[in-house]
FILO-207288 format. One record per atom (N, C-alpha, C): residue in one letter; x, y, z. Coordinates in steps of 0.2 Angstrom, whole numbers, padded with zeros to 4 digits, always signed. Layout:
<nodes>
AXYZ...
</nodes>
This chain:
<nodes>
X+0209+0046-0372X+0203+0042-0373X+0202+0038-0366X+0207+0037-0361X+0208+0034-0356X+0202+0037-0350X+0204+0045-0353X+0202+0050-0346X+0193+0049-0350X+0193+0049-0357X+0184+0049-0357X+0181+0043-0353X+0185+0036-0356X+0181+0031-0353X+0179+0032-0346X+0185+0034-0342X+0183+0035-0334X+0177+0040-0333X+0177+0045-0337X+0171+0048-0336X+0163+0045-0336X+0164+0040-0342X+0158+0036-0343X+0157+0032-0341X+0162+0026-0338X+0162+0021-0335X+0167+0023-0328X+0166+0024-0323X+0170+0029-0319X+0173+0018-0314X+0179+0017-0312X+0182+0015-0309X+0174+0010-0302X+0174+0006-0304X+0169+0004-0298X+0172-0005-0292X+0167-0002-0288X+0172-0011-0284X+0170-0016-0288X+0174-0021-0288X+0173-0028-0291X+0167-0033-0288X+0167-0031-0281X+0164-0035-0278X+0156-0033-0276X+0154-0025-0277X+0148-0024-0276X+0146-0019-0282X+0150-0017-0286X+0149-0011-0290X+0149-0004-0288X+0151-0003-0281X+0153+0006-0279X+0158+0009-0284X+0155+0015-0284X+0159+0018-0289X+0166+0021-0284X+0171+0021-0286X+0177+0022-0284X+0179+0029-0283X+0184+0033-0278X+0184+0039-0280X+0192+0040-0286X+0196+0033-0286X+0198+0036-0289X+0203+0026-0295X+0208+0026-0295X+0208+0018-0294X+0209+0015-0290X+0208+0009-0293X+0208+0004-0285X+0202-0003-0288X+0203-0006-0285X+0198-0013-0286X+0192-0013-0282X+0195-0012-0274X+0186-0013-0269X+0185-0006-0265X+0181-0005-0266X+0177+0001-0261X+0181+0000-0253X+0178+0003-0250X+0182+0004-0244X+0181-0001-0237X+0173-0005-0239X+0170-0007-0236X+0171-0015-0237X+0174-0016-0244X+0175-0022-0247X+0182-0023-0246X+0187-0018-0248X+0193-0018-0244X+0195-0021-0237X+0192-0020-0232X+0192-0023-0227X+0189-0031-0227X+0187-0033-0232X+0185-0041-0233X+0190-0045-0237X+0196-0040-0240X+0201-0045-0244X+0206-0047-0238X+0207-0054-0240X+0213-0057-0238X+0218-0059-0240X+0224-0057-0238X+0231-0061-0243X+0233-0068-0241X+0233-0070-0246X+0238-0078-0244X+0245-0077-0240X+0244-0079-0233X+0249-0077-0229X+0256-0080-0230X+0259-0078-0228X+0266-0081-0226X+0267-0084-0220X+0272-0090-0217X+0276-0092-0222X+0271-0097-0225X+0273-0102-0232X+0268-0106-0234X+0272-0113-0238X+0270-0117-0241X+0275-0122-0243X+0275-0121-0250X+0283-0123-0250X+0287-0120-0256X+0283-0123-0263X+0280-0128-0264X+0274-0129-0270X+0268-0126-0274X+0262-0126-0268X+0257-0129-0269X+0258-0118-0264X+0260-0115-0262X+0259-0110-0258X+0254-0113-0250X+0253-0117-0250X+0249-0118-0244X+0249-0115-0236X+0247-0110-0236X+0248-0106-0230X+0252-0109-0224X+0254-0109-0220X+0258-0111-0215X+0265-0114-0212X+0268-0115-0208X+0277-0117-0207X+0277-0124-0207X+0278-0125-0211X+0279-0134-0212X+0287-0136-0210X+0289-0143-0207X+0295-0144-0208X+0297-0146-0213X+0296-0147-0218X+0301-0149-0225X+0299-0144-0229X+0295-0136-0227X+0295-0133-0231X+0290-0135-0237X+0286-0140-0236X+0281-0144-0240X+0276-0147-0238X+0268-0145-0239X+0264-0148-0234X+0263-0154-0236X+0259-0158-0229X+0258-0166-0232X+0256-0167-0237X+0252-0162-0239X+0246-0166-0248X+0255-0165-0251X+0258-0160-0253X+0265-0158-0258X+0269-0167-0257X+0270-0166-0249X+0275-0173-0246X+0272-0179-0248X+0267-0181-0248X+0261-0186-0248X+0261-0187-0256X+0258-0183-0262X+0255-0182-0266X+0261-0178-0269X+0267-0177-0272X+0270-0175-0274X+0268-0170-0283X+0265-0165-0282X+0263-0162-0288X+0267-0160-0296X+0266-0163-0301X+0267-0161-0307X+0271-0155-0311X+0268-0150-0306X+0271-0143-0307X+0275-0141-0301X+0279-0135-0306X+0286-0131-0302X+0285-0131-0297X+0276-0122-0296X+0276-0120-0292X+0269-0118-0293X+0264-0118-0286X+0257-0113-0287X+0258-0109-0282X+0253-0105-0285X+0254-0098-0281X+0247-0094-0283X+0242-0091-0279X+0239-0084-0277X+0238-0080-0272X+0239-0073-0273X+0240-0070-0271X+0235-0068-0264X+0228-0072-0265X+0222-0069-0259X+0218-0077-0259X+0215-0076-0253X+0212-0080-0251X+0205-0082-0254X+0202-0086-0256X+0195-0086-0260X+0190-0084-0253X+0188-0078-0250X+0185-0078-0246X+0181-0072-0246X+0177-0066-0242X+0174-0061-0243X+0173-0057-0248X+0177-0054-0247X+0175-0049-0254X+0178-0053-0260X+0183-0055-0259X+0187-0059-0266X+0182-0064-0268X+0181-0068-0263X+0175-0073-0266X+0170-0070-0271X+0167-0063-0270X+0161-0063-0270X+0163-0060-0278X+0168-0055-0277X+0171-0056-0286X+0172-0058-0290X+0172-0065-0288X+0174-0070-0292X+0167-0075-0293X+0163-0073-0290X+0156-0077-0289X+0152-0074-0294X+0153-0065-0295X+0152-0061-0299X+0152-0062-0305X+0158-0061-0306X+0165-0064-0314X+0160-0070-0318X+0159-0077-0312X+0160-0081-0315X+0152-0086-0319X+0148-0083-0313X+0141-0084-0313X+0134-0081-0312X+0136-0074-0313X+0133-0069-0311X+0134-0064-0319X+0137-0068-0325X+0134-0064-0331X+0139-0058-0332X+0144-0059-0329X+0149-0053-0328X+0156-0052-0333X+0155-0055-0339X+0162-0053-0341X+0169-0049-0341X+0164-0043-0339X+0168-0037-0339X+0172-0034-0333X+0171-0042-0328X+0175-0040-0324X+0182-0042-0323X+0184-0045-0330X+0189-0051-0331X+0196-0044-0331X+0194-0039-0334X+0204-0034-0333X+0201-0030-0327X+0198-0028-0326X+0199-0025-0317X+0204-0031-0313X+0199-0039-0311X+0204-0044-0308X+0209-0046-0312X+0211-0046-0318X+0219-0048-0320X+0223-0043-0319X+0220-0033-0318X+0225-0031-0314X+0224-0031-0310X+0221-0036-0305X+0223-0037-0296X+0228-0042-0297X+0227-0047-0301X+0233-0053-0300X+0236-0050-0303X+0240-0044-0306X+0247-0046-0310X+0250-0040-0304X+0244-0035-0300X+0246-0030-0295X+0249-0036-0288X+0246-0041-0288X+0247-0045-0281X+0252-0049-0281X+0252-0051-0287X+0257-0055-0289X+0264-0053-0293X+0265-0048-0294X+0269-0044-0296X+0277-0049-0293X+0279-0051-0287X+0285-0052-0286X+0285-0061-0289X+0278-0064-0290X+0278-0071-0295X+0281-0071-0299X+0278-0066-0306X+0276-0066-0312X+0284-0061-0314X+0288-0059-0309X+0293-0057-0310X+0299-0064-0309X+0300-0070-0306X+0303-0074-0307X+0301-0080-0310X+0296-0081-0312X+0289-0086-0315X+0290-0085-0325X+0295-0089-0329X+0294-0086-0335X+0289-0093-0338X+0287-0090-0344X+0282-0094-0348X+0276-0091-0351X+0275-0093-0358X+0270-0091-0357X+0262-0092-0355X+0256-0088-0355X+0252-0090-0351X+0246-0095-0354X+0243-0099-0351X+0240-0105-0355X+0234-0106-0349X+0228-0103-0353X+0222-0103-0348X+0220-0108-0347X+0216-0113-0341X+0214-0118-0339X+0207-0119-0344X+0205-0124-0348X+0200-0119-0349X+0193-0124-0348X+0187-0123-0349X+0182-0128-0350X+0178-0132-0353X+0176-0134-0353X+0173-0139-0357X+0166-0136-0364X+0168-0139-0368X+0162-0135-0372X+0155-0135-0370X+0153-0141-0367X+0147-0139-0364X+0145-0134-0359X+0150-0135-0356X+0150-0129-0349X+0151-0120-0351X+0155-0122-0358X+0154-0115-0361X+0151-0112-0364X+0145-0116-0365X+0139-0117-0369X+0134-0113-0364X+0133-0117-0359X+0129-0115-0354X+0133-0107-0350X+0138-0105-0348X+0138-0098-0347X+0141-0095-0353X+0141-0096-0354X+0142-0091-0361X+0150-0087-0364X+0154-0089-0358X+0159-0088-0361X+0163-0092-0355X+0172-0091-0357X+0175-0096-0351X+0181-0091-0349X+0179-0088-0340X+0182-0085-0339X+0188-0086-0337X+0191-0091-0337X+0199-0092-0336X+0202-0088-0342X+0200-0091-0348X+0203-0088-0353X+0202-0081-0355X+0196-0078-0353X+0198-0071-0351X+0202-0067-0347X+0203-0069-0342X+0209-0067-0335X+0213-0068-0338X+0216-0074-0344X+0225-0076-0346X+0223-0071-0352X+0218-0069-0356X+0220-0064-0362X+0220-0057-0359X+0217-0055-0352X+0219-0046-0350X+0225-0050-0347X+0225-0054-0343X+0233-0055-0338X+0238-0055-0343X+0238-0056-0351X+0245-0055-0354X+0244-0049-0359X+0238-0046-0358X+0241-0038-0360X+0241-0033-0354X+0241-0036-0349X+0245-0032-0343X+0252-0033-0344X+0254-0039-0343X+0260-0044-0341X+0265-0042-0350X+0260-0042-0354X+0265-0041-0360X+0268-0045-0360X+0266-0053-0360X+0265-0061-0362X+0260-0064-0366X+0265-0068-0371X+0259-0071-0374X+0255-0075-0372X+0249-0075-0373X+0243-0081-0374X+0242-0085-0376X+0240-0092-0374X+0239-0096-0380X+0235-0102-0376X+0230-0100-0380X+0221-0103-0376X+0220-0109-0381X+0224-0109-0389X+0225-0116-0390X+0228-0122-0389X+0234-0120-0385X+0238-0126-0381X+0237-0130-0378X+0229-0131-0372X+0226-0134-0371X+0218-0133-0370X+0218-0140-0370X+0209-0143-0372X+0204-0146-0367X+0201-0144-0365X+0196-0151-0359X+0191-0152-0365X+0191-0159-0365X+0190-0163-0371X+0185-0168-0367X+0185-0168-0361X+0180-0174-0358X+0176-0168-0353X+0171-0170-0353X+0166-0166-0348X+0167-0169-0339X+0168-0164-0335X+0168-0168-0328X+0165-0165-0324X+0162-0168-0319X+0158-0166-0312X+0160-0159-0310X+0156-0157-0306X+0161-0150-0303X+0163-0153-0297X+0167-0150-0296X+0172-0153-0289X+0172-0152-0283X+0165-0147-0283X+0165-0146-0275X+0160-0153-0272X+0163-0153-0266X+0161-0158-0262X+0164-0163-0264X+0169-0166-0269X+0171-0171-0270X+0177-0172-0264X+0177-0180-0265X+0185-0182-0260X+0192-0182-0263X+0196-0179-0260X+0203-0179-0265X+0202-0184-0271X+0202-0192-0269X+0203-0196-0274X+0197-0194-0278X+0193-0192-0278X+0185-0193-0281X+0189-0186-0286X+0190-0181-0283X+0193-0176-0287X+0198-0178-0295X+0203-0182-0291X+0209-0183-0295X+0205-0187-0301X+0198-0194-0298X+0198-0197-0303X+0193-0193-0309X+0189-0188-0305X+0184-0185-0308X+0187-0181-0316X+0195-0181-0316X+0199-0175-0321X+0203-0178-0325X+0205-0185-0321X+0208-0189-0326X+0207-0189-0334X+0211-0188-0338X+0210-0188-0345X+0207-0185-0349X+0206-0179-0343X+0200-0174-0347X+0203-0169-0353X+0210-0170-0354X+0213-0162-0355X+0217-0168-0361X+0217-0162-0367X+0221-0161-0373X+0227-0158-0374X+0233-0158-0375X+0237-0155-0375X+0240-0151-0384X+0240-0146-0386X+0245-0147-0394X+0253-0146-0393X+0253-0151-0400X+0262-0154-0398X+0267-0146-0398X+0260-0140-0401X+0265-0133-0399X+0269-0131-0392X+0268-0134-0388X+0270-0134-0382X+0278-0138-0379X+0279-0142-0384X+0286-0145-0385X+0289-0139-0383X+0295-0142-0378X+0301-0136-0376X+0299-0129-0374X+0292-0131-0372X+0289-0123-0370X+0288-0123-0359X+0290-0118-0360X+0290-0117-0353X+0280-0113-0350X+0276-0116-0346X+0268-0115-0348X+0266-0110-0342X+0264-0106-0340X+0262-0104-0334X+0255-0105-0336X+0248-0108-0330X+0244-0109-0331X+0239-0105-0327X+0234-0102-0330X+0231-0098-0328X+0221-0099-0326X+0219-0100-0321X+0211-0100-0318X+0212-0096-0312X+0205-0095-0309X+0203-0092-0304X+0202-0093-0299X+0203-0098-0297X+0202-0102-0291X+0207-0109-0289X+0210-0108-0284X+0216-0114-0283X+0213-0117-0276X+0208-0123-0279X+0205-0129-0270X+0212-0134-0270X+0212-0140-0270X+0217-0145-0270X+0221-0148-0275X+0221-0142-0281X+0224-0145-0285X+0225-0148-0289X+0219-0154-0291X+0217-0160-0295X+0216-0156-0298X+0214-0153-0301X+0212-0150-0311X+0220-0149-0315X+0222-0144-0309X+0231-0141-0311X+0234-0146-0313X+0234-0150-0309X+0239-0157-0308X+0237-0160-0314X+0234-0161-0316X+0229-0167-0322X+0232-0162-0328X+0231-0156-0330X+0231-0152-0335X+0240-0151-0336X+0244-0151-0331X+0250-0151-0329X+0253-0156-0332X+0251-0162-0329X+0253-0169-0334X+0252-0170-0341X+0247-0168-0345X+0245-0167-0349X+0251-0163-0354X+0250-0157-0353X+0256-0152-0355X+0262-0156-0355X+0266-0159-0351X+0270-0163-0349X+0272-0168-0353X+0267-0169-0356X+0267-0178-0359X+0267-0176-0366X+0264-0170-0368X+0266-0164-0372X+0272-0162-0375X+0276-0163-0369X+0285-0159-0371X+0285-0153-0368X+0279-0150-0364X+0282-0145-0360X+0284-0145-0355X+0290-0142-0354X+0297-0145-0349X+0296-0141-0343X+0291-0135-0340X+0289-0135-0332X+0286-0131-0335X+0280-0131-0330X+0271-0130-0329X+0273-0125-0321X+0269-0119-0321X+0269-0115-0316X+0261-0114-0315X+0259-0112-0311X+0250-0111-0309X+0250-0105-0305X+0245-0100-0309X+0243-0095-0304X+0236-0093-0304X+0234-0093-0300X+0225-0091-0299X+0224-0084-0297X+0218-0080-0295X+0220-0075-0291X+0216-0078-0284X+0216-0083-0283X+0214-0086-0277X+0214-0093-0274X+0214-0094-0269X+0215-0101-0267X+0210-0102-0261X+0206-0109-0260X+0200-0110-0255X+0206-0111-0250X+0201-0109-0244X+0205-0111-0237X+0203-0117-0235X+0209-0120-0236X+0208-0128-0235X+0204-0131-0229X+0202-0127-0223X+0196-0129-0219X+0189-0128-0222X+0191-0125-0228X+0182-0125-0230X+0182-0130-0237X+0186-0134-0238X+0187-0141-0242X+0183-0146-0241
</nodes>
C-alpha cells in the first residue's frame, strides 16, 4: 500500500514541492538552505552559543518554568519557508513529512525526554480563521512516529491574544498571560510540549506554568524550529 501511495503521491520537498528522487524532506536545492541549531548552546532554553554558566542571560535573568527546550533547526531558509507553507499557505499535508524531520532531528531528545506529548494549541478564533491548528497536527503525526500518546485535551487557550511578532519580551509575557487552561488529567504527568516554532519563549513558559498549577510535575518543549534571536 506504501509502494502505491508513492507512486501517486511520489515523496516531494516541503519547502517548494520538487518531487524527490527518493526519501527525504528537501530537494537538493532547498537542502542547502536548512540550518541546524548549533552546538554548544544553553542547557535550558537550547540557545545557540558558550555561555559561562551554561545558561543564557534570558535563562540566568528570566529563569524558565520548564526542564528543557529544544529544536533541532533554525527558523530560517528553507525550514522557514516550510513552515510558512504548513502554517499559512493552506497546507495541512505537510504536518507528517515535518514531524518526521522532528522526531529524525531530534532523535537523541526524544530518546532522553519522557512524557507525553501535549500540542500548544490556538485559540478558537484563530482556528476559525485557518482552518485547522497546526501544532496539533505535528503532535498527532509526532506521536505516531514516536509511538507516544497524544493528548490535545490537556490543554486550552481559552483567551485570544496578539500575535507576538514585534512585541517586547515584557509585552510578550504580558500578551499570554492567562491565556491557557489546563485539565486536572495532567496531575502527576510528566508533558512534553509540542509547536513549530520556538522565538522567546513567553507562550511555552505561560502554558508551562499552567500545566504546572495543574499538577504536572516537568513540562519539556520541542519545536522543529527556533527564530535566531537577532532577528527578534
Amino acid at each position: 500500500m506504501e509502494g502505491l501511495l508513492e507512486l501517486v503521491y511520489p515523496p516531494a520537498c516541503v519547502a517548494c514541492d520538487e518531487v524527490l528522487p527518493g526519501a527525504g524532506f528537501f530537494c537538493e536545492e532547498c537542502e542547502a538552505l536548512v540550518l541546524e541549531t548549533p552546538s554548544p548552546h544553553c542547557r535550558t532554553c537550547s540557545e545557540p552559543g558558550a555561555f559561562p554558566s551554561a545558561r543564557c542571560p534570558r535563562c540566568e535573568s528570566r529563569p524558565p518554568p520548564f526542564t528543557l527546550a529544544y529544536a533541532p533547526l533554525e527558523h530560517d531558509g528553507a525550514v522557514a519557508k516550510a513552515i510558512h507553507r504548513f502554517k499559512y499557505e493552506q497546507r495541512p499535508d505537510l504536518a507528517r513529512p515535518l514531524a518526521s524531520l522532528l522526531a529524525t532531528m531530534a532523535k537523541a531528545y526524544f530518546r532522553d525526554v519522557p512524557g507525553a506529548l501535549v500540542p500548544l494549541p490556538l485559540h478558537t478564533g484563530r482556528f476559525r480563521e485557518r482552518g485547522y491548528d497546526q501544532a496539533t497536527l505535528l503532535g498527532v503525526e509526532l506521536g505516531a512516529v514516536l509511538k507516544r500518546p497524544v493528548h490535545d485535551a490537556w490543554l486550552e487557550r481559552r483567551r485570544a491574544t496578539e500575535r507576538q511578532v514585534g512585541l517586547s519580551e515584557d509585552a510578550r509575557d504580558a500578551n499570554v498571560r492567562g491565556a491557557f487552561w489546563a485539565s486536572p488529567d495532567v496531575k502527576g504527568q510528566e508533558v512534553v510540549l509540542v509547536d513549530d516554532v520556538y522565538t522567546t519563549g513567553s507562550t511555552a513558559a505561560e502554558a508551562t506554568r499552567t500545566l504546572k498549577a495543574a499538577g504536572a510535575t516537568r513540562v519539556f518543549i520541542v519545536t522543529l524550529a527556533r527564530a535566531r534571536r537577532e532577528l527578534l
